[in-house]
C-alpha positions in Angstrom: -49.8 11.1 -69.5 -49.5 12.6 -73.2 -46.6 14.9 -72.3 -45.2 12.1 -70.3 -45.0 9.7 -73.4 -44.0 12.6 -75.8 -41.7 13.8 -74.2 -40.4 10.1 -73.3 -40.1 9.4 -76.8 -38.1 12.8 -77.8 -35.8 12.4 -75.3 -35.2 8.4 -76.3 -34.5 10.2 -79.7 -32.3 13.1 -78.7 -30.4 10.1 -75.6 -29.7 8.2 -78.5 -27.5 10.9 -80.5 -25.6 11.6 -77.5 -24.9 8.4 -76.3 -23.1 8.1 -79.8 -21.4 11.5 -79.4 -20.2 9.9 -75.7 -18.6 6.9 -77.0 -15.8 8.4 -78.8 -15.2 10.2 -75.7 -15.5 6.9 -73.3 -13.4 4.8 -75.9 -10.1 7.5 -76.1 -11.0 8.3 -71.9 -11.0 4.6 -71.6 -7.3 3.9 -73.6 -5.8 7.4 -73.1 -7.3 8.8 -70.3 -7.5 11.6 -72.1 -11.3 14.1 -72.9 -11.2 14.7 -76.2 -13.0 17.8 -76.0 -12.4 18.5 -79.6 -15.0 15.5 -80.8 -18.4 17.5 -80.9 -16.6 19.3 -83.6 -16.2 16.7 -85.7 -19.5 16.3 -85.1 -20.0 19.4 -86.7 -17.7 18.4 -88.8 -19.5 15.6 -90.3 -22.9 17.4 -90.2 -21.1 19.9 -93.0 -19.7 17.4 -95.3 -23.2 15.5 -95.4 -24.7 18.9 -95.9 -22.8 19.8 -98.7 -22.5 16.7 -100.7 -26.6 16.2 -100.5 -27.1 20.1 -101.4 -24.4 19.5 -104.3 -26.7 16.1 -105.4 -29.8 18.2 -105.5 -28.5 20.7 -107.6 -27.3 18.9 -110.2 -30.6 17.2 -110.0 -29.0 13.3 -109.4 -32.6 10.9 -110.1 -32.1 9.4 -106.4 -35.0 9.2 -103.4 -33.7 11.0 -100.6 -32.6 8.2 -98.5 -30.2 7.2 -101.4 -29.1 11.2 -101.0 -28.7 11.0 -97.0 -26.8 7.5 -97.7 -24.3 9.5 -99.7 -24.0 12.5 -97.6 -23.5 10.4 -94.5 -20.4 7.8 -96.3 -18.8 10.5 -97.4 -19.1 12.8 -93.9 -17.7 9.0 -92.3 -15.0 8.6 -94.4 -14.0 12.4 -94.0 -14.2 12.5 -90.4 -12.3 9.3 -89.9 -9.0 11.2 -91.8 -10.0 14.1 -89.5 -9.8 11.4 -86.5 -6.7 10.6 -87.7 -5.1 13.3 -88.3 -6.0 15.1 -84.8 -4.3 12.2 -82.8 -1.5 12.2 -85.2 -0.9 15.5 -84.6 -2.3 16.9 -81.6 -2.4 14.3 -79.2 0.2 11.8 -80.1 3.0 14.2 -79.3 2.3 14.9 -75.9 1.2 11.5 -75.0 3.6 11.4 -72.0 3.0 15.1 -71.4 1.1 16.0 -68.4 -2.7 15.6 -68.1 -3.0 19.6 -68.3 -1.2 19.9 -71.2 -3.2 17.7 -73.2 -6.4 19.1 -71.9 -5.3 22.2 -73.3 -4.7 20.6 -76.5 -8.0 19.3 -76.9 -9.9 22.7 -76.2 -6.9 24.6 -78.3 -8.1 22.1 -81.3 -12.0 22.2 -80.6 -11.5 26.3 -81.2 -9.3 25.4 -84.3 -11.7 23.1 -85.9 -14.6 25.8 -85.3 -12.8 28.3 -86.8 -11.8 26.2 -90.0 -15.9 25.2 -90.4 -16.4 29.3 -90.0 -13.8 30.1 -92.6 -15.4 27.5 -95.6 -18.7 27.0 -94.4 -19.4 31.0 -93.0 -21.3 32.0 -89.6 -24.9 31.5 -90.9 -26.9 28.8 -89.9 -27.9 26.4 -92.9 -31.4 24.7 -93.1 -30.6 20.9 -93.8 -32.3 19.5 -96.7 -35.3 17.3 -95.9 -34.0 14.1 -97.6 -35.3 11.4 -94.9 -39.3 10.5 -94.5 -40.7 12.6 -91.7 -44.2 11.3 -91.5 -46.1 11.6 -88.6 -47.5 8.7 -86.1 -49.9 8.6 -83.4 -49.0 6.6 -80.2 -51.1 6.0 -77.7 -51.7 10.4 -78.1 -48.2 11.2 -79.2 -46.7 11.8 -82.2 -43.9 9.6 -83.1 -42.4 10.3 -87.1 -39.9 8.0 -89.4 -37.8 10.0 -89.1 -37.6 9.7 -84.9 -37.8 5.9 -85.5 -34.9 5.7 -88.3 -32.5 7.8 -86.0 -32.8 5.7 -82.9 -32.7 2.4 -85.2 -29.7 3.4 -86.7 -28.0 4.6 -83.5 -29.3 1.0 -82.1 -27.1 -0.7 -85.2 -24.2 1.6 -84.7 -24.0 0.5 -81.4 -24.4 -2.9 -81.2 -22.1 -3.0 -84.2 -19.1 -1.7 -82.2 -19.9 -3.7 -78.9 -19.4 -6.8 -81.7 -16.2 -5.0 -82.4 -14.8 -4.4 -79.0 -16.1 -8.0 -77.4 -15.8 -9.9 -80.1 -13.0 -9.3 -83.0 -9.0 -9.5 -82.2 -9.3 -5.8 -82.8 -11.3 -5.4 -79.6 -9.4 -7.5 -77.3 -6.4 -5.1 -78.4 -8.6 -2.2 -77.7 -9.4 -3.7 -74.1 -5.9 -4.8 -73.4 -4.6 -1.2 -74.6 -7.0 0.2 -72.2 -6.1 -2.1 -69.5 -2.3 -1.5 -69.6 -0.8 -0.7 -72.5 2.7 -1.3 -71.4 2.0 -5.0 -71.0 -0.3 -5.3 -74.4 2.9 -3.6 -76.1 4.9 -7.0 -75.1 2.3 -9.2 -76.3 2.6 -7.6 -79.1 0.1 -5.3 -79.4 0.5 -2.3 -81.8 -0.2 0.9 -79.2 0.0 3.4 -81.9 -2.0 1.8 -84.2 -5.0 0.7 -81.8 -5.3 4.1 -80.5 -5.5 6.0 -84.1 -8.2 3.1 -85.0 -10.1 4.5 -81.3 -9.8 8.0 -82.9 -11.0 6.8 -86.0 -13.6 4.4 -85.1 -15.3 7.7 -82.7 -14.5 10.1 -85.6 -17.1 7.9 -87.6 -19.6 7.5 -84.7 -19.1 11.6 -84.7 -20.3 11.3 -88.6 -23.1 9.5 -88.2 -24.5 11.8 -85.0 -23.6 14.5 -87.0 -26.0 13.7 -90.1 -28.7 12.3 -87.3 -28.7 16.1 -85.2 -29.0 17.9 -88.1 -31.7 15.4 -89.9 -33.3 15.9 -86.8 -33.6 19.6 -86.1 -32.7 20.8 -89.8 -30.5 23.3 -89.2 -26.3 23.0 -89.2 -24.1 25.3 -87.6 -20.4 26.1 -87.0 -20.6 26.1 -83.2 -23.7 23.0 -83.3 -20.7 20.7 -82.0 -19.6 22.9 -78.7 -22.9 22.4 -76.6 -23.5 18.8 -78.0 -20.2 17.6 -77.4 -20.7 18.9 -73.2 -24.1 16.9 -72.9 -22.2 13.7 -74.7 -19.3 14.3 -72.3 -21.7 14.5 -69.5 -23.5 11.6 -70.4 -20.4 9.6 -70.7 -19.9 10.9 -67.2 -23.5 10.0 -65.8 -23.3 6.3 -67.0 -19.2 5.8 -66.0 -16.6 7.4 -67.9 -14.5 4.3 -69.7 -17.4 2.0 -69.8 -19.0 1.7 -73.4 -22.3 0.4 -72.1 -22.3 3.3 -69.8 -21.5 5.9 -72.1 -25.1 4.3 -73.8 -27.1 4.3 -71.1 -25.7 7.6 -69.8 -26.6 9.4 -73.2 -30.2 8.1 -73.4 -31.0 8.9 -69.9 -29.6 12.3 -69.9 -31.9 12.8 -73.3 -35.3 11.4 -71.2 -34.5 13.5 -68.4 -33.8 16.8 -70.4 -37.2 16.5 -72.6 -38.8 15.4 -69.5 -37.9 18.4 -67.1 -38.0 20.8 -70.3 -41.6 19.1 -71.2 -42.6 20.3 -67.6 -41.4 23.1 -66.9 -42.9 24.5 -70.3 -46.4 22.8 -70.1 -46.6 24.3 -66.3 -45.0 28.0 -67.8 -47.3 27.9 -70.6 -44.5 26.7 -73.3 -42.3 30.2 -71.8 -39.5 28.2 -70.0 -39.2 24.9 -71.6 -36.4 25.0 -73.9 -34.6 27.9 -72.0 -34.3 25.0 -69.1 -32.8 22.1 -71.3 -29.8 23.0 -71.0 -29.4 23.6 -67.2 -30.8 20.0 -66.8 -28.0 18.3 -67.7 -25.3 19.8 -66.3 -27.3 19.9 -63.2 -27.0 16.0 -63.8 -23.3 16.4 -64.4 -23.2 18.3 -60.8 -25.1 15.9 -58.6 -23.1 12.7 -60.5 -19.7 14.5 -59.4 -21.1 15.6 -56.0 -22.4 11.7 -55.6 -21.2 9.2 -57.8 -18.0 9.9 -59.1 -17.7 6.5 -60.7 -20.7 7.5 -62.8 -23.4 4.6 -62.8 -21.3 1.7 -64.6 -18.2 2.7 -62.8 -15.1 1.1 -62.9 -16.6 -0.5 -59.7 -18.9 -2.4 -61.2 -18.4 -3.0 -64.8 -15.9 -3.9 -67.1 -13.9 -0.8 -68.6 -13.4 -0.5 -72.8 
């Protein structure tokens, strides 16, 4: 029952950072139809910026608690990754809008590559250790161990996302967002401003990206060039699992695939001795990703059932 509940809890923790990951892909799948397979970079992206603006605060010894540090880091990845949003639909995408499907697909892996390579050339190949800025104090609960820091993540990815189901349900913004998606050739002649909602999509993700970014690396304390590659596949397969499109899928998609990869990695390494564990996470989820294709193509808040974005 203790690795049950432990292992419950890390995975709540770990669902909750991809399920913010996933809804940049659901929101641009949902208007565009289109993966953006470049987003776990920005991701990565994000997790730099914070990195470096919090390491550059510590050095010159700015009289702040950490939090205050984190806060800084983390507006300043946001705002950084939202011109990065921007600038990769301007450039990349927009152009072959009416292309075929392929060619965009293409696209988005040809960026994803580009964006690595760009973090490789500034940032180098070595892994950093993120500064320990946030409170990680350990909890007991009923026999696990549950730390602020664990709490703060999945509180803040809680926020983030009730804050954009405000946006899409309930602002003008949204209903453009959800009339793009819809049919954009009709929300054009209402006079909806296609270009413009779909760089706000882009920019709206880029800034989930940000945010998942700063909690991934707060979490595990290490940033990496290629952190974004494998992160951005388990967000795109848990925006698969709970309906590709669908924003409250994408949510509970993410935090399910999290439960079930700490559960089956918690396990496999408690009957293995700890020798398999983490060597198994990763074939978890795309063994979800398998049997959702093989089974439910619709994911589980298909378009069958649920309301697209």
């Amino acid at each position: 029952m203790d690795i049950f509940l432990q292992q419950l809890i890390n995975g709540i923790v770990l669902g909750a950072i991809y399920a913010l990951v996933a809804l940049e892909y659901t929101m641009v799948y949902g208007i565009l139809g289109l993966i953006n397979f470049a987003h776990g970079e920005v991701v990565m992206i994000g997790a730099f910026v914070a990195l470096t603006v919090i390491q550059m605060l510590l050095a010159n010894g700015v009289a702040l608690p950490g939090p205050a540090v984190a806060a800084l880091g983390l507006l300043v990845a946001i705002a950084i990754c939202m011109l990065l949003g921007f600038a990769i639909e301007r450039v990349a995408y927009r152009p072959l809008r009416h292309a075929p499907r392929l060619a965009a697909l293409i696209t988005a892996i040809g960026m994803s590559i580009v964006l690595q390579n760009v973090a490789m050339i500034i940032w180098g190949r070595q892994y950093y250790s993120f500064p320990a800025v946030l409170p990680a104090t350990p909890r007991q609960l009923a026999g696990a161990t549950v730390s602020d820091l664990q709490i703060f993540i999945v509180a803040l990815a809680a926020a983030v996302m009730a804050a954009l189901l405000l946006l899409v349900h309930r602002t003008r913004l949204g209903r453009a967002m959800r009339a793009t998606s819809h049919n954009p050739e009709v929300a054009g002649l209402m006079g909806v401003n296609i270009n413009t909602v779909i760089s706000v999509t882009f920019v709206v993700g880029s800034a989930l990206a940000a945010v998942a970014g700063v909690m991934v690396s707060a979490y595990y304390g290490v940033t990496h060039y290629f952190m974004g590659f494998m992160l951005g596949l388990k967000a795109f397969t848990a925006a698969v699992l709970g309906g590709i499109g669908n924003i409250a899928g994408a949510m509970l998609g993410g935090v399910l695939l999290g439960v079930i990869e700490s559960l089956g990695a918690g396990y496999i390494g408690a009957l293995t001795g700890g020798f398999l564990g983490s060597h198994y996470q990763d074939v978890f989820a795309f063994l979800v990703l398998i049997l959702v294709l093989m089974f439910r193509p619709s994911g589980l808040l298909g378009e069958r059932v649920a309301e697209r974005t």
